[in-house]
VMD Tcl script that builds the backbone (N, CA, C; Angstrom):
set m [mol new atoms 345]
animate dup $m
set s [atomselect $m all]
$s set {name element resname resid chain x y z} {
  {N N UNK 1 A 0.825 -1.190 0.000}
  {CA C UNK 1 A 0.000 0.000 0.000}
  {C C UNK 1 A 0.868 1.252 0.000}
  {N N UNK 2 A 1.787 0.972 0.684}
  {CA C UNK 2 A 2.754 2.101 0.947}
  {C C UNK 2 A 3.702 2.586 -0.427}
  {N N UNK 3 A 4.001 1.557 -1.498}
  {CA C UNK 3 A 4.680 1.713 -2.607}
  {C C UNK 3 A 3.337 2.436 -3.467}
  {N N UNK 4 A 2.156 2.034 -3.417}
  {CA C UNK 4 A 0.879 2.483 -4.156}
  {C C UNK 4 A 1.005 4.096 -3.797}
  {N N UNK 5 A 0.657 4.548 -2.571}
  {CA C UNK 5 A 1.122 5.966 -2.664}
  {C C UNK 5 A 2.186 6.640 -2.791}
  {N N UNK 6 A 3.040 5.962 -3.226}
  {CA C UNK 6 A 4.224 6.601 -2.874}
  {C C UNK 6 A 4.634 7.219 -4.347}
  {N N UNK 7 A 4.312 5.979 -5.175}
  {CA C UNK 7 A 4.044 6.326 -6.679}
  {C C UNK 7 A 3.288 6.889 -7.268}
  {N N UNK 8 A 2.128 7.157 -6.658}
  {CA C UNK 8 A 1.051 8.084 -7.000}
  {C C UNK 8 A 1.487 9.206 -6.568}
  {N N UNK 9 A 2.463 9.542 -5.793}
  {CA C UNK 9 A 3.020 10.958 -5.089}
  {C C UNK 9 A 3.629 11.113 -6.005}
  {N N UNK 10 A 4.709 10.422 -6.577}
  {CA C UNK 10 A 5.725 10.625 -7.468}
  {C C UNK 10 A 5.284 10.670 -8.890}
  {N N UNK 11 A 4.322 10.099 -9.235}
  {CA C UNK 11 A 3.399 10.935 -10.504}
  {C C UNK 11 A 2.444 11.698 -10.477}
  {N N UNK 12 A 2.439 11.812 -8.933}
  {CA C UNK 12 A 1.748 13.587 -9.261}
  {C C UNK 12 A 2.944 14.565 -9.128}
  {N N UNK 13 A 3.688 14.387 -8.705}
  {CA C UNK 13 A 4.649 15.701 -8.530}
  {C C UNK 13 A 5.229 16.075 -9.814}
  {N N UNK 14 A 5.440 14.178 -10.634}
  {CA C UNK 14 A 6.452 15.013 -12.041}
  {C C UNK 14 A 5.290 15.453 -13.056}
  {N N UNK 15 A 3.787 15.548 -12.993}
  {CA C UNK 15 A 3.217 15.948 -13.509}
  {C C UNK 15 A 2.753 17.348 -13.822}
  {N N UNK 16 A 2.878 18.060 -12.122}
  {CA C UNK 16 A 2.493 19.149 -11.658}
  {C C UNK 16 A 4.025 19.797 -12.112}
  {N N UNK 17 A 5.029 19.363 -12.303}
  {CA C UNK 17 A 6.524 19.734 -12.667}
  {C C UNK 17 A 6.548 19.975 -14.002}
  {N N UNK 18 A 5.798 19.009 -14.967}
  {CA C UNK 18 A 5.979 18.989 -16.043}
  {C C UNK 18 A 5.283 20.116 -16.620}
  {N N UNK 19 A 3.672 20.097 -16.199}
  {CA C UNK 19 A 3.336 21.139 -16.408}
  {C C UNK 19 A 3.551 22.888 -16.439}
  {N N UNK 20 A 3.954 22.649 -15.394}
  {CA C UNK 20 A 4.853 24.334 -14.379}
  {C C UNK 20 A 5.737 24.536 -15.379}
  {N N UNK 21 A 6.061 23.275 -15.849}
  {CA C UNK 21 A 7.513 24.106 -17.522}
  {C C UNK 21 A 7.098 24.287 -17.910}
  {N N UNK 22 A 6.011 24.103 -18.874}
  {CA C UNK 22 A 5.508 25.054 -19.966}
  {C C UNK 22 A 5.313 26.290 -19.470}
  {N N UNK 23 A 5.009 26.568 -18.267}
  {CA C UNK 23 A 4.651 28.134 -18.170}
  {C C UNK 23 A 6.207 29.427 -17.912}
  {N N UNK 24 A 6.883 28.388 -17.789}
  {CA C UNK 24 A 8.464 28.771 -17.613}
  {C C UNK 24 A 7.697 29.654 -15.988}
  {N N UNK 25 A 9.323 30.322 -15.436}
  {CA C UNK 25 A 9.438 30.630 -14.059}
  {C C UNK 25 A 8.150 32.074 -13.881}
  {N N UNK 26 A 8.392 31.743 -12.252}
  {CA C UNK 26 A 7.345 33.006 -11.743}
  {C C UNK 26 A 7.984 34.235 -12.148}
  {N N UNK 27 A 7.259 35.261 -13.140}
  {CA C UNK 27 A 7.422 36.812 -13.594}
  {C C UNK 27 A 8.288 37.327 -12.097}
  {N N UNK 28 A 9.503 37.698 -12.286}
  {CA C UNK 28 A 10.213 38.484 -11.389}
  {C C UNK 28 A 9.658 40.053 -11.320}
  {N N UNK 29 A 9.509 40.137 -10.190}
  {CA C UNK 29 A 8.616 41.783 -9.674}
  {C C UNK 29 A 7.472 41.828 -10.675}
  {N N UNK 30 A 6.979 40.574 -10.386}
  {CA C UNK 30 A 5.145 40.702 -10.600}
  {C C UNK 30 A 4.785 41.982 -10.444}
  {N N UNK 31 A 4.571 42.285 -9.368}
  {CA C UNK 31 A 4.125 43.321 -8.395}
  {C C UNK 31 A 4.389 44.691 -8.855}
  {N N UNK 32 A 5.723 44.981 -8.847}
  {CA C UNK 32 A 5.629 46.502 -10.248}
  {C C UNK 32 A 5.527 46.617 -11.353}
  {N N UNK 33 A 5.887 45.428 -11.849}
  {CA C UNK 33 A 5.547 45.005 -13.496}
  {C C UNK 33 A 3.492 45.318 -13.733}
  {N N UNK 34 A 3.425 44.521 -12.958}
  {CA C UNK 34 A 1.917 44.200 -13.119}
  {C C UNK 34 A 0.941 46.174 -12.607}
  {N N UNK 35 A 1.473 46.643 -11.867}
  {CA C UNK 35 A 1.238 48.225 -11.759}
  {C C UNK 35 A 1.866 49.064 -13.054}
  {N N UNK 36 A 2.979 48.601 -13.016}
  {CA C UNK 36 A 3.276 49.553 -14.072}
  {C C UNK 36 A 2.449 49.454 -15.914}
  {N N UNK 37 A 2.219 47.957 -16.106}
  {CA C UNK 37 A 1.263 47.705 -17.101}
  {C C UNK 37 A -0.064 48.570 -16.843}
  {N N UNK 38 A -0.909 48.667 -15.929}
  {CA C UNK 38 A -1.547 49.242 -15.703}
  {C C UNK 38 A -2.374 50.859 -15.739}
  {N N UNK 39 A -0.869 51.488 -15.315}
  {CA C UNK 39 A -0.746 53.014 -14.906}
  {C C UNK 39 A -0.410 53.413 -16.247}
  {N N UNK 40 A 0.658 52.597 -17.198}
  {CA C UNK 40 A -0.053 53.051 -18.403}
  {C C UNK 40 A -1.007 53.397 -19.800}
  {N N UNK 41 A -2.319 52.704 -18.756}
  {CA C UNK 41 A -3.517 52.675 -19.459}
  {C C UNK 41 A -4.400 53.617 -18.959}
  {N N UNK 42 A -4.047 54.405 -17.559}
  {CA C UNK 42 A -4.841 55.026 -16.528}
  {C C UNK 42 A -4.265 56.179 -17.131}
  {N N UNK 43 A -5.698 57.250 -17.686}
  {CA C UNK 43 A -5.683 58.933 -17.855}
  {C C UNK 43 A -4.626 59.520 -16.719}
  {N N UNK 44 A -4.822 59.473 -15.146}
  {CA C UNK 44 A -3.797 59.999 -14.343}
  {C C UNK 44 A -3.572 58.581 -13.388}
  {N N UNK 45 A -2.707 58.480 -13.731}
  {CA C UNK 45 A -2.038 57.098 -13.235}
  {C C UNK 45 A -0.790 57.773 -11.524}
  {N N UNK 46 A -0.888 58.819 -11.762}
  {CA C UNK 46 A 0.091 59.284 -10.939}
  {C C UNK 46 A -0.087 59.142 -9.296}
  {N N UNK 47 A -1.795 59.544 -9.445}
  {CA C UNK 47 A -2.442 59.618 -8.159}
  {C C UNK 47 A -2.965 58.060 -7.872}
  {N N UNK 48 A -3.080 57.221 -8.389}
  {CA C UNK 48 A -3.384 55.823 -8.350}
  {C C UNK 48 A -3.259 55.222 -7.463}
  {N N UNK 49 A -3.650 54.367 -6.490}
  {CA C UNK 49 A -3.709 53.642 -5.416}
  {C C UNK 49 A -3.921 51.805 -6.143}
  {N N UNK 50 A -3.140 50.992 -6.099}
  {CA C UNK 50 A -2.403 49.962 -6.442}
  {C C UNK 50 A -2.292 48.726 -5.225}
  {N N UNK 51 A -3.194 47.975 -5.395}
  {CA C UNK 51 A -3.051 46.552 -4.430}
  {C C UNK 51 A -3.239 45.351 -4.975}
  {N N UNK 52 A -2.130 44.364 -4.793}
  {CA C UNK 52 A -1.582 43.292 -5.222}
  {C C UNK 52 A -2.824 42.398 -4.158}
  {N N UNK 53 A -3.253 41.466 -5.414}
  {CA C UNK 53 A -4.130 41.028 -4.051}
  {C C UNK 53 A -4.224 39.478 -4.273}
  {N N UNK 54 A -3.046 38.945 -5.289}
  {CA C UNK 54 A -2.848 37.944 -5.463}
  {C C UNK 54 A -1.739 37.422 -5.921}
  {N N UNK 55 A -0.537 36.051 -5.211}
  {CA C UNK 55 A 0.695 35.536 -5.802}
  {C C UNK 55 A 0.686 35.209 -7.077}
  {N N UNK 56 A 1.246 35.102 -8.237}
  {CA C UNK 56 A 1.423 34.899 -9.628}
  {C C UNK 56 A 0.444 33.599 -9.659}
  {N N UNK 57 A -0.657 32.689 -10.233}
  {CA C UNK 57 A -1.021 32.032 -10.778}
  {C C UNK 57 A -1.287 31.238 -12.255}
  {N N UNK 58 A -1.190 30.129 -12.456}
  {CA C UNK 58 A -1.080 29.435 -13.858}
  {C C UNK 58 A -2.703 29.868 -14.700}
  {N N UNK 59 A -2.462 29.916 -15.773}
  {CA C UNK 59 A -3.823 30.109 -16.876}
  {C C UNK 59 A -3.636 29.933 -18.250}
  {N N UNK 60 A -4.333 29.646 -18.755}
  {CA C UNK 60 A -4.288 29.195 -19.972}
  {C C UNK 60 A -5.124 30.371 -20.996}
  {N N UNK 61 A -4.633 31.149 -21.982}
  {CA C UNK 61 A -5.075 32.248 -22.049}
  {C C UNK 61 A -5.819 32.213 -23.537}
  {N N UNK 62 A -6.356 32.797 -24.141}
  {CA C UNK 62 A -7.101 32.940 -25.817}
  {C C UNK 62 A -6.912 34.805 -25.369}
  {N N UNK 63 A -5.160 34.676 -26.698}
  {CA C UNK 63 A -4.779 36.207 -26.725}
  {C C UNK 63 A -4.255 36.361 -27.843}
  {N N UNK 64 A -4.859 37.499 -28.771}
  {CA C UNK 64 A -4.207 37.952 -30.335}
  {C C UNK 64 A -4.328 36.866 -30.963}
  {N N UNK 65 A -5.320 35.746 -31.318}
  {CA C UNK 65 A -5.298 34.840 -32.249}
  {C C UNK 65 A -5.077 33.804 -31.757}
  {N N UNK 66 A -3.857 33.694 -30.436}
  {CA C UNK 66 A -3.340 32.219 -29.959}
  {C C UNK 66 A -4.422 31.892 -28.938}
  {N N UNK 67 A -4.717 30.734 -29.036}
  {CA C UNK 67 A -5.200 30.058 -27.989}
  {C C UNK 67 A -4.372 28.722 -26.775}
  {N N UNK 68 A -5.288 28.961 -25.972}
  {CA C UNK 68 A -4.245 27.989 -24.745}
  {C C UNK 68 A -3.210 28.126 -24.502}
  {N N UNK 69 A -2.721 29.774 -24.447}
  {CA C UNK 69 A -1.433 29.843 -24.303}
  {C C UNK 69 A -1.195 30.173 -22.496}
  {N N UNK 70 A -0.163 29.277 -22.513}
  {CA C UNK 70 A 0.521 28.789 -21.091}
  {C C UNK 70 A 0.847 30.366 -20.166}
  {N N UNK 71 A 0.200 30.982 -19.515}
  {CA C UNK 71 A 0.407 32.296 -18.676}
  {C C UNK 71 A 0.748 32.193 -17.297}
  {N N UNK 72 A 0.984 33.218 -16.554}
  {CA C UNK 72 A 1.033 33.359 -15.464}
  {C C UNK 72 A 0.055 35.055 -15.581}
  {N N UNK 73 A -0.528 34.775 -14.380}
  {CA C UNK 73 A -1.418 36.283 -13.757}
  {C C UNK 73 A -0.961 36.644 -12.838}
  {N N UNK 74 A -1.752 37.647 -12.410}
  {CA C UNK 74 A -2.082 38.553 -11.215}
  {C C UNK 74 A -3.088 38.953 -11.075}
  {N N UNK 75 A -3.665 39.066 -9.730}
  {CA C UNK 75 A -4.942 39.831 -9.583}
  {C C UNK 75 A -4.444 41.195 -8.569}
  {N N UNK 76 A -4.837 42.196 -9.544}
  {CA C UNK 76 A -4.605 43.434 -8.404}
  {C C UNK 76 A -5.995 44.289 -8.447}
  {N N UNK 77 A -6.352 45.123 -7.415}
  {CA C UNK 77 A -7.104 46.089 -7.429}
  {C C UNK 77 A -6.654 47.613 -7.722}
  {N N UNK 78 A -7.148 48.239 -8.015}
  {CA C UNK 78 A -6.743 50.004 -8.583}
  {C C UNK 78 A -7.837 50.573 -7.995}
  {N N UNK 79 A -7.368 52.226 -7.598}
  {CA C UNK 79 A -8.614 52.932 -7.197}
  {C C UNK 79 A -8.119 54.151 -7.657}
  {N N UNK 80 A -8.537 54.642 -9.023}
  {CA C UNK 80 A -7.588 55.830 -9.459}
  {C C UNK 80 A -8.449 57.268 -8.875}
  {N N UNK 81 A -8.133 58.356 -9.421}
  {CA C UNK 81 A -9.059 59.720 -9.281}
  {C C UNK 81 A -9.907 60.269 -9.827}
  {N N UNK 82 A -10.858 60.261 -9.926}
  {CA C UNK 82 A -12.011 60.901 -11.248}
  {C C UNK 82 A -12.048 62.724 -11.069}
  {N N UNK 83 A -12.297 62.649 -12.207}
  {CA C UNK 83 A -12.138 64.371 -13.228}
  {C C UNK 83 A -12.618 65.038 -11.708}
  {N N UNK 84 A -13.602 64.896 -10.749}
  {CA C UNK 84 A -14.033 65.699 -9.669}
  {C C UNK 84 A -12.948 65.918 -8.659}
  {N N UNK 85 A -12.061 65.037 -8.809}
  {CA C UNK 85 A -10.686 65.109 -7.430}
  {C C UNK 85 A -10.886 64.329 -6.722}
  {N N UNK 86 A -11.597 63.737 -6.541}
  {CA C UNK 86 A -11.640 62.649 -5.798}
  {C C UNK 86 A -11.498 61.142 -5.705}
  {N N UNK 87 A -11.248 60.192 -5.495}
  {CA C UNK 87 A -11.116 58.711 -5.614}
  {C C UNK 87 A -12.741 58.124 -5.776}
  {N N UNK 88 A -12.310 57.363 -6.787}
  {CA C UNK 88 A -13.201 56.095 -6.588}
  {C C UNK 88 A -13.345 54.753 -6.134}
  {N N UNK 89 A -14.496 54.046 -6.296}
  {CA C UNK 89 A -13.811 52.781 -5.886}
  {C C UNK 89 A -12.901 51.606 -6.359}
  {N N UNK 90 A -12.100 50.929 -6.020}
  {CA C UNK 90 A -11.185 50.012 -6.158}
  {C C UNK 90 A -12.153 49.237 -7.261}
  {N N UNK 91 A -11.150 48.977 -8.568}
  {CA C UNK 91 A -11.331 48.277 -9.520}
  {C C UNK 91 A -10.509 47.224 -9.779}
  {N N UNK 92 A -11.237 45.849 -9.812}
  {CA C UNK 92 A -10.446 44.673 -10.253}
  {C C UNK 92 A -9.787 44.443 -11.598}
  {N N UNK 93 A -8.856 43.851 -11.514}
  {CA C UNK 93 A -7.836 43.895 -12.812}
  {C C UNK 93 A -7.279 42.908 -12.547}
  {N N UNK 94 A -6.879 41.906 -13.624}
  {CA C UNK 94 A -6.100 41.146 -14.073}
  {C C UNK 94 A -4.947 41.274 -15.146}
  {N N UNK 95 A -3.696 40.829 -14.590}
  {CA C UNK 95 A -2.800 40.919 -16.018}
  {C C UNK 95 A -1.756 39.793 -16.053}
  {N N UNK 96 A -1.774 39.389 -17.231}
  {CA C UNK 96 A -1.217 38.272 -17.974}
  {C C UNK 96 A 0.173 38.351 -18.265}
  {N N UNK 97 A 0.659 37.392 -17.716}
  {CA C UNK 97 A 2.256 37.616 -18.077}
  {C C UNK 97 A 2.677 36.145 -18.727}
  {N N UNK 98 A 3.512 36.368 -19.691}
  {CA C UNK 98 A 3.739 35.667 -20.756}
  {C C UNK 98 A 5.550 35.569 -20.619}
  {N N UNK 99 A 6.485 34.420 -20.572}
  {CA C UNK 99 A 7.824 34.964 -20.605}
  {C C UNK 99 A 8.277 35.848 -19.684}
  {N N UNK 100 A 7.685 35.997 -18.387}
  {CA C UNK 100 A 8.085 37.177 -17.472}
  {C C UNK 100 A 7.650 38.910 -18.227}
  {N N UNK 101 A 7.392 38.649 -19.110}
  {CA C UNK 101 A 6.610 40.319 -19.433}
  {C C UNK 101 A 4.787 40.502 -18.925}
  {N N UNK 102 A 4.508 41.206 -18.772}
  {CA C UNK 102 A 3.287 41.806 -19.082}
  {C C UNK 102 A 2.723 42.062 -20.299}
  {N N UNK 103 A 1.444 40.969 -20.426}
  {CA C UNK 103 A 0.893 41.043 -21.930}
  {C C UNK 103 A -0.135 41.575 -22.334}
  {N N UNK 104 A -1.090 41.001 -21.395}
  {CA C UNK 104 A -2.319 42.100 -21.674}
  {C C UNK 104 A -3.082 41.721 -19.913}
  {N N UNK 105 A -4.270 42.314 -20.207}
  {CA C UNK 105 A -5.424 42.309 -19.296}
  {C C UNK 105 A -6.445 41.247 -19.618}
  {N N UNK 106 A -7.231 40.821 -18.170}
  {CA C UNK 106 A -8.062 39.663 -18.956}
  {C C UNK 106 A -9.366 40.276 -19.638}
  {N N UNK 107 A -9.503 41.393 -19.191}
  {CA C UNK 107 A -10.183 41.731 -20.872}
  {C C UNK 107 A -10.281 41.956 -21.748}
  {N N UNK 108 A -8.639 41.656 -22.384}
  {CA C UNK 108 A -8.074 41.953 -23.450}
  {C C UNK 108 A -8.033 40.493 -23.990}
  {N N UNK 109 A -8.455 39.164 -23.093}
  {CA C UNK 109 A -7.903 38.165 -23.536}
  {C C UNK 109 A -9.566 37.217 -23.725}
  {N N UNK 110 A -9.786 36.498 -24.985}
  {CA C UNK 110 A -10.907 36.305 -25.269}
  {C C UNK 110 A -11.223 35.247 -24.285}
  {N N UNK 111 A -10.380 34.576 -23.137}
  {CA C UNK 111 A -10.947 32.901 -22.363}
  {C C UNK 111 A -9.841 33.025 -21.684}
  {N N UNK 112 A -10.040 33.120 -20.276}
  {CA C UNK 112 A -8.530 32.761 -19.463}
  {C C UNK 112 A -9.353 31.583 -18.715}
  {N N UNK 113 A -8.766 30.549 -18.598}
  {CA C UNK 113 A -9.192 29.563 -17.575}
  {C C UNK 113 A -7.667 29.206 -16.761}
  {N N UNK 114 A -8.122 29.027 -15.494}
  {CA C UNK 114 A -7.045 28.562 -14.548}
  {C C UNK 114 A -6.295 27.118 -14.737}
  {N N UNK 115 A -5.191 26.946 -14.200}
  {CA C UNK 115 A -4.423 25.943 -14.972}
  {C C UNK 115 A -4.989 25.035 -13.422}
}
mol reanalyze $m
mol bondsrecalc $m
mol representation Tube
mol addrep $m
């Protein structure tokens, strides 16, 4: 019984391994990468309020034509300033990182499903 799980451990791990390569390594400085993609889509990005509200995760993306392509995300929230001066509320955002870059947003991407 004990060799039965033990091998079932050991083909789940090189599976969950095998997989994790295709997406190559976790995006280094997610976290400003993934703001800075952002702030330059935001009219005043300057005054912006920026929260990381999730570690890099696997997804499988439908972006520019390709489908099922192997990603890593982020989920952050934004709460920028509207034309009155004042803040609004915190807006959810997703962004897709491909190769350690920042690629798009998931509403830029026609199907993200989680890996």
């Amino acid at each position: 019984m004990k060799r039965v799980l033990l091998g079932l451990a050991a083909s789940l791990a090189f599976t969950v391994s095998v997989a994790a390569s295709s997406f190559g390594p976790v995006p280094a400085n997610y976290e400003s990468a993934a703001e800075s993609y952002i702030s330059e889509r935001l009219a005043d990005a300057r005054s912006a309020k920026y929260e990381v509200v999730s570690e890099p995760y696997m997804v499988y993306a439908d972006i520019a034509g390709y489908e099922g392509l192997p990603c890593w995300a982020v989920d952050l929230r934004v709460k920028s300033r509207l034309p009155s001066g004042g803040f609004g509320s915190y807006q959810a955002y997703t962004v897709i990182f491909l190769e350690g870059q920042a690629i798009a947003l998931e509403d830029d991407a026609r199907r993200v499903a989680k890996a």
